[in-house]
N, C-alpha and C positions, 0 to 999 in steps of 0.2 A: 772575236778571237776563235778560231779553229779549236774543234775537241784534242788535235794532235798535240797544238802550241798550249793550251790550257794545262794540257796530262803533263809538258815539261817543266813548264813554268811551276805549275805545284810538285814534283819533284826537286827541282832544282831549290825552290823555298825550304823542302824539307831537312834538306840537306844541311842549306845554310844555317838555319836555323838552330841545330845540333839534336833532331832529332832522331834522325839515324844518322849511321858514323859512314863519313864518304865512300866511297867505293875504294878499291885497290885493282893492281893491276888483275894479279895471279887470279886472285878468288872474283871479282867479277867481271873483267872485260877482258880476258883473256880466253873464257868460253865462249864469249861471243866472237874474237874473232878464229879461234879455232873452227867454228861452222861458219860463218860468211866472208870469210874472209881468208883463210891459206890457201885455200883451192888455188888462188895466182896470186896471192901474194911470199913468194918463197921463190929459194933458189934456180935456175930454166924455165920459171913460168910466165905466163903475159905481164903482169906486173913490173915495174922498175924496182920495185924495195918491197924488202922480205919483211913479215909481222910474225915471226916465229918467237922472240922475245921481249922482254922488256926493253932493253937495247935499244934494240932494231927499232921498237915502235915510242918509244918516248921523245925521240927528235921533231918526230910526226905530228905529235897533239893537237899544232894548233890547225894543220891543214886538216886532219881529221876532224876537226871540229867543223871546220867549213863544207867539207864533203859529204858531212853526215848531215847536218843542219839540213843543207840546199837538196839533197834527196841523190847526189852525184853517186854518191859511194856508201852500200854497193849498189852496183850496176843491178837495175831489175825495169822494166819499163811494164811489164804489165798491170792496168789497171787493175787492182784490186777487187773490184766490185762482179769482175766475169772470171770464172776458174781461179782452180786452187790446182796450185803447181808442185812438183816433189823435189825441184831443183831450184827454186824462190829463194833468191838471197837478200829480200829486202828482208831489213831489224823486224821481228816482232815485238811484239806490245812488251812496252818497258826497257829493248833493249838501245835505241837511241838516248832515252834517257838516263840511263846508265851510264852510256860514254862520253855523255858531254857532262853529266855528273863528275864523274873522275876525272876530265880533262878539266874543269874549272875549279877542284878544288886542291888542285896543285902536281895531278895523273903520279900520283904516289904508287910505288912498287908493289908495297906491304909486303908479305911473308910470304917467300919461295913457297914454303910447303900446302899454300892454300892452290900451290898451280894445281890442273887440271893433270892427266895422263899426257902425253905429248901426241900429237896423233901421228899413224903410221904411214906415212908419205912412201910411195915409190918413188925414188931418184927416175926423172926422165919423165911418169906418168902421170896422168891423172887418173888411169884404172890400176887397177892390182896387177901384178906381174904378169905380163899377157902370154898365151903358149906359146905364141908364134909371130914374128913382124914378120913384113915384107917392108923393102923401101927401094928408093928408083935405082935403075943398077949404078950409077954414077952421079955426083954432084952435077948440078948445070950451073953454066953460068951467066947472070946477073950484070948488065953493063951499066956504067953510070949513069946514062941519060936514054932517052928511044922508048921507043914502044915495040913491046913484045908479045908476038902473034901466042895465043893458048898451046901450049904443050901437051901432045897426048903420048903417055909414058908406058907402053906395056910392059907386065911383070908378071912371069906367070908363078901361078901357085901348083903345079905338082902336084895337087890333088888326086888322089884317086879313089874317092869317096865324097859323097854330099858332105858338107859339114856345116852345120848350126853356129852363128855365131852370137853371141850374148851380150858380151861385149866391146866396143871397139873405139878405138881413138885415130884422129890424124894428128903427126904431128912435123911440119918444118922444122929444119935446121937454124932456119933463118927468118923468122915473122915479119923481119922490118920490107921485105922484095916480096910478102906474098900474101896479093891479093884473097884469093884462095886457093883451094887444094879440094877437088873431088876425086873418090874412087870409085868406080861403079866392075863392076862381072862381066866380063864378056866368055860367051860360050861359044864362040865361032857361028852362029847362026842370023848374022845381020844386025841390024840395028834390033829388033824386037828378043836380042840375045844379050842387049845388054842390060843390068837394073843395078839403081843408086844402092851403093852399099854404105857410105861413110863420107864424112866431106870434114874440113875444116875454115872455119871464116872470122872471123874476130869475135868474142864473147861467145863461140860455141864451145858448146861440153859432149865430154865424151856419148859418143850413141848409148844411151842407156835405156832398160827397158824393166818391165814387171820381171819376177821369177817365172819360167814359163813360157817367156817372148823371145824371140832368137830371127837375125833374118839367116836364110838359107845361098849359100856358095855353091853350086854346081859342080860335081866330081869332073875336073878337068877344063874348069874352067881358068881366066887369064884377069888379070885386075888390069884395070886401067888409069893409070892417073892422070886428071885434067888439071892444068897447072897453069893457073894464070899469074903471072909473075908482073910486080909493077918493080921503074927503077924509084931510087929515091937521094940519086945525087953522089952515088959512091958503090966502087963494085963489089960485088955479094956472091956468094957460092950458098945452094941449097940443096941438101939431100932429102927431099921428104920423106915418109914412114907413115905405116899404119900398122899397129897392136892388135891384135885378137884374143879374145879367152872364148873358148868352146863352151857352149854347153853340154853338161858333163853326162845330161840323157836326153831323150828327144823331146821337144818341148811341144806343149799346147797349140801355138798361135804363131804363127808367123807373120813378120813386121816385113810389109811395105807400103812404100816413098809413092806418095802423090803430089799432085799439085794443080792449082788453078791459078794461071796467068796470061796474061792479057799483053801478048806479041803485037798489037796492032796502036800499041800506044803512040801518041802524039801530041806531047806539047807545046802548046804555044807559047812566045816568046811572052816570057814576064808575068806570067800566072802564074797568083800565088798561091791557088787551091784548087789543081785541077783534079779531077776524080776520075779514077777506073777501075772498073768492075770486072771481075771474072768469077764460073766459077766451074764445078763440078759435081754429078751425080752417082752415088751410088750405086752400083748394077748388082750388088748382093749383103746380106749383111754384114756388116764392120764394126767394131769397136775403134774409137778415135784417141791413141794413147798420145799426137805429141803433136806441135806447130809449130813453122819460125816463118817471119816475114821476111820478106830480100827484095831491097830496091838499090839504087846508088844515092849520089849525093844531093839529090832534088827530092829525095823520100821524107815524108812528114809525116804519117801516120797510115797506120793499116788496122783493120777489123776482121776479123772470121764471123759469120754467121750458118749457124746450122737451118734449117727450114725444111720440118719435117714432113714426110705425104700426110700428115692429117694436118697440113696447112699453120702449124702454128711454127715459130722459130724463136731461136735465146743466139745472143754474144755470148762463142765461145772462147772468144781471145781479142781483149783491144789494147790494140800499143798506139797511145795516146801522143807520143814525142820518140821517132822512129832515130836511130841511129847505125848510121852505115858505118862507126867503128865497132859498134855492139849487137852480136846479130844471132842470140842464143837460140838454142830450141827451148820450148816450152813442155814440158812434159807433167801431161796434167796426174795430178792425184788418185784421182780415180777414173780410169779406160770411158768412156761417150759412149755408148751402144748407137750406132744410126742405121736404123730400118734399111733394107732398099728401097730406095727412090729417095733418100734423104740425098739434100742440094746443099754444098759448102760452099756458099756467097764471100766471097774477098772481095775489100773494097779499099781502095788505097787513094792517098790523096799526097802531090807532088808540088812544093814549091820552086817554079822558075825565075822568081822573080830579085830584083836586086837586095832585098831583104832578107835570102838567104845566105850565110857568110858563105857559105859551102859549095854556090854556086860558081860552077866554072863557066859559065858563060848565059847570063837573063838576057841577053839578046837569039840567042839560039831556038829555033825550035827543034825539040829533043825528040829521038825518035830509040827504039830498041837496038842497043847495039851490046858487045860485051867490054867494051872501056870504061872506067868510070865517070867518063865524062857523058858516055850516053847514059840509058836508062832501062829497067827491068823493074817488073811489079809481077812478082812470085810469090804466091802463097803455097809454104809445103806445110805438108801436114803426114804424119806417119798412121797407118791403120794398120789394126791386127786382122788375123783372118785365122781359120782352123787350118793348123798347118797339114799339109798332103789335100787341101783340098786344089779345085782347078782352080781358083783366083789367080792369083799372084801377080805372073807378069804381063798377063796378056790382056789384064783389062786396067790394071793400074801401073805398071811400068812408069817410070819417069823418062823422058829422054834425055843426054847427056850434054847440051847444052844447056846448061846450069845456071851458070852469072855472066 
């Protein structure tokens, strides 16, 4: 028996037993899911059904039971054992035990007054009331069936001044038609004018960063949205959006978007662990605040490795069972420091084979395309840098085909 299943099992004894009194809703599984769980579960968010009260979440129990059990819910896939993250929504110690406590011994109400404060949601966000949206100048529209070529949506910001951004969100009208949504700055000066500002893609949370960390908008610069729209059998209108809150004085460090990915992929038909590497080096020093992995639906796991110039290296992110409906950033705890000449090794591993339900096609060989039926092995990773220094875009820029 597993240390995790022994910890429940002598909980759930205790319980039974009558030596402590079972849990209740209010006073103990209602702060748990106030921190892992309203984030989307509440009214406009990715979720289907809201846990904001007793109500709401008592219908729920027994699937919650099975959710939390099997590791389903909440969503978190990063192994445990490589980085500590500030946005980890897997239970901590004791708190699965808790809710299948309470769900087994009959998910009783107990006493209103043991609730918690309610927490203070913005209607519409997952960040705090932001200064400023933009969003595309008009709805598009969505047909029920076809395939639909990437959108690129210009919106200009009026800027007449750099402005720091701190925090930011994307967010669709319509989640069900949208594959994803990037916004990246264009300054008028080429491709090497534009840089990833914000994106949204299923299980992503808002760009979030240290106190201090902010990326930079260019006075008179134009937002771009790249908009890959899928159908799904019924027609859809979407207006996307993206929030902003300034930072309110000039910050420390400036956050920019890398990546290591490996354009040259090729799978062959019916493999079920093909492997590909890519990666990248550091040309100055960085601190490494955040990752997410992006494949499509033949993705089965990916790893970050750092490998430093004095030749030693650690996993600093391994997603063990990849999912291309769940595709968060990871933003670690505490900032990475990597020297220059530190190398961030991404290694992904791809099932083609008829053993993946997910596959549209184990006779295909799969080649990089932006459909989900083709394929992509991208590892982003956010780095800070001393803000006004020359880094930024001209040695770490992302380019703007994204997924």
């Amino acid at each position: 028996m597993t240390r995790s299943l022994s910890l429940l099992a002598c909980t759930l004894t205790t319980f039974v037993n009558g030596a402590t009194p079972a849990p209740t809703f209010h006073k103990d599984v209602e702060p748990i899911l106030q921190n892992r769980c309203q984030g989307c579960h509440r009214p406009g968010e990715a979720a289907p059904i809201a846990f904001l009260s007793y109500n709401e979440v008592r219908p729920w129990a027994k699937a919650i039971r099975g959710a939390v059990l099997t590791g389903k819910m909440p969503p978190w896939q990063a192994d445990p054992r490589h980085g500590k993250f500030v946005n980890d929504l897997s239970l901590g110690p004791g708190e699965k035990e808790t809710i299948i406590a309470w769900i087994d011994a009959g998910a009783h109400e107990g006493n209103p007054a043991d609730a918690p404060k309610p927490r203070a949601w913005v209607e519409g966000w997952r960040i705090p009331k932001p200064d400023v949206v933009f969003e595309m100048p008009e709805e598009f529209s969505v047909p029920a069936n076809g395939v639909i070529n990437y959108q690129y949506i210009p919106v200009p910001t009026h800027f007449t001044e750099d402005k720091w951004v701190e925090l930011m969100e994307v967010r669709p009208s319509d989640r069900g038609v949208v594959h994803h949504a990037i916004v990246v700055t264009d300054n008028g000066s080429g491709f090497r004018g534009q840089e990833y500002l914000a994106g949204y893609a299923p299980g992503m949370a808002p760009q979030m960063w240290k106190p201090g960390q902010a990326r930079l908008i260019k006075a008179g610069s134009n937002l771009v949205f790249q908009m890959h729209y899928t159908t799904n059998g019924k027609p859809a209108r979407d207006r996307t959006k993206i929030g902003m809150i300034f930072s309110k004085k000039p910050p420390a460090q400036q956050i920019v978007a890398m990546q290591a990915a490996a354009h040259w992929l090729q799978i062959p038909p019916g493999d079920a662990n093909y492997r590909l590497d890519a990666s990248t080096t550091m040309r100055e020093n960085v601190e490494l605040v955040g990752m997410r992995a992006h494949m499509h639906l033949r993705g089965k796991s990916m790893i970050f490795r750092a490998v430093y110039p004095n030749g030693e290296s650690e996993i600093l992110l391994d997603v063990p069972k990849y999912d291309f409906n769940w595709q968060p950033y990871y933003y670690l705890e505490t900032p990475k420091a990597l020297p220059r000449g530190t190398r961030i090794d991404v290694s992904a591993v791809f099932d083609n084979s008829v053993n993946n339900p997910f596959n549209p096609n184990p006779a295909a060989t799969v080649f990089w395309g932006p459909q989900s039926w083709d394929e992509m092995m991208i590892g982003w990773f956010d780095v800070a840098v001393n803000a006004g220094s020359t880094i930024g875009h001209a040695l770490y820029g992302a380019p703007v085909e994204l997924h």
